[in-house]
C-alpha positions as CSV (number, residue, x, y, z in Angstrom):
1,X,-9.9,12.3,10.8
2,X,-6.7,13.3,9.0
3,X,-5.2,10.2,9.9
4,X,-8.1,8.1,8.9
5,X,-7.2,10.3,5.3
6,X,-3.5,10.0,5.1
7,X,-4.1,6.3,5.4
8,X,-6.6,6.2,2.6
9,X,-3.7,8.2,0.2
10,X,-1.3,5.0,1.4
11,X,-3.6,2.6,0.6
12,X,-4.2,3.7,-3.0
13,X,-0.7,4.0,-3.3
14,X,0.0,0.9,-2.4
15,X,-3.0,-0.6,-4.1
16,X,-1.6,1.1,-7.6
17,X,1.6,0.3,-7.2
18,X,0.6,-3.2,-6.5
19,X,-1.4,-2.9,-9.8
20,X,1.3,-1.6,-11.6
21,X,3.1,-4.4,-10.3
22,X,0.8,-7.1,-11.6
23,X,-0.2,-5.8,-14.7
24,X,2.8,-6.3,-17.4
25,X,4.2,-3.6,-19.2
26,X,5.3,0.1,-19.0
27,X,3.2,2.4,-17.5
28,X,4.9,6.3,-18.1
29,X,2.7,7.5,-14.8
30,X,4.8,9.0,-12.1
31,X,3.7,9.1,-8.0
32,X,0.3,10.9,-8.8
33,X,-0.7,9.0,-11.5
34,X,-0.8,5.8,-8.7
35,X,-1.8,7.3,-6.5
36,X,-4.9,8.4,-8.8
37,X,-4.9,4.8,-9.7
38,X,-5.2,3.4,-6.5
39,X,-7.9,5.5,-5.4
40,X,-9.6,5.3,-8.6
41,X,-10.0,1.3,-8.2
42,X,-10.8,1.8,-4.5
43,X,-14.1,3.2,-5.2
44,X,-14.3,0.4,-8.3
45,X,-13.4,-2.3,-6.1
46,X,-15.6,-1.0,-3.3
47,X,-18.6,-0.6,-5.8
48,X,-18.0,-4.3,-6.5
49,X,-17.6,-5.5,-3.7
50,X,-20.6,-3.8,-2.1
51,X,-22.8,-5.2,-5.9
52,X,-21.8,-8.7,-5.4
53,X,-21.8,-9.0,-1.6
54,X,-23.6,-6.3,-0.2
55,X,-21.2,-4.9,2.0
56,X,-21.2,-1.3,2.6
57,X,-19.5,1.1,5.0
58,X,-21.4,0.9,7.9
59,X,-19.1,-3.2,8.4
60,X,-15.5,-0.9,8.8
61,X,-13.8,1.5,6.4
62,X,-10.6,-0.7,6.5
63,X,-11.1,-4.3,5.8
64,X,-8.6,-6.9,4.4
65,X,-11.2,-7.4,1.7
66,X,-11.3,-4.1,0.6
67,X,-7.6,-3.6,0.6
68,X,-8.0,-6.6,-2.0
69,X,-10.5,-5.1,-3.6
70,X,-8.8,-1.8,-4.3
71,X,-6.0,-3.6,-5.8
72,X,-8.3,-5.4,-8.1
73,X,-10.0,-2.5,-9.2
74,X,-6.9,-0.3,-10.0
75,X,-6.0,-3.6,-12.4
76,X,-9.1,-3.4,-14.1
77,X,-8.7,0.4,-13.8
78,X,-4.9,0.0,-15.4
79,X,-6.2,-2.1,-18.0
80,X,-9.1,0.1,-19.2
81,X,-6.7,3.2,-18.9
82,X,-4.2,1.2,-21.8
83,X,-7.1,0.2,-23.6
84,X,-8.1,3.6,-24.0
85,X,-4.7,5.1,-24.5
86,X,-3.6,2.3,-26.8
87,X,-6.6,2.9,-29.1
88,X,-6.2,6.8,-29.0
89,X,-2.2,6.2,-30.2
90,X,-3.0,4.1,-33.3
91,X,-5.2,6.0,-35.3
92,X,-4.3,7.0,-38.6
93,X,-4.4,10.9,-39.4
């Protein structure tokens, strides 16, 4: 069980630095912040994925597909997170 856990942190690492990655620009997050990222688009990316094609848990925890879908919900995670941010750093006082 722990290991099944540790690999769950290394895949939303990966899949938020991979976001990071593909997403252009500066992000000022350090090791925490991807790794919030990643995990935060891997339960995005599973929601979708389980919405539009009705898989679910009970097909494998670790699927190429969901590695893939992590990674695309920590982009659409990455881009709501500078929407947000870019919004809240423009206002006038």
């Amino acid at each position: 069980m722990l290991w099944f856990i540790i690999s769950l942190l290394v895949i939303g690492l990966v899949a938020g630095f991979i976001a990071r990655a593909l997403v252009p620009g500066r992000d000022p997050m350090g090791l925490g912040g991807t790794l919030l990222l990643g995990i935060i688009g891997s339960f995005i990316g599973g929601f979708l994925g389980y919405v539009l094609f009705g898989k679910d848990i009970e097909e494998g925890a670790l699927q190429a597909s969901g590695i893939i879908g992590s990674i695309i919900g920590a982009v659409l995670a990455l881009l709501v997170y500078r929407a947000v941010t870019h919004r809240r750093g423009t206002l006038v006082r």
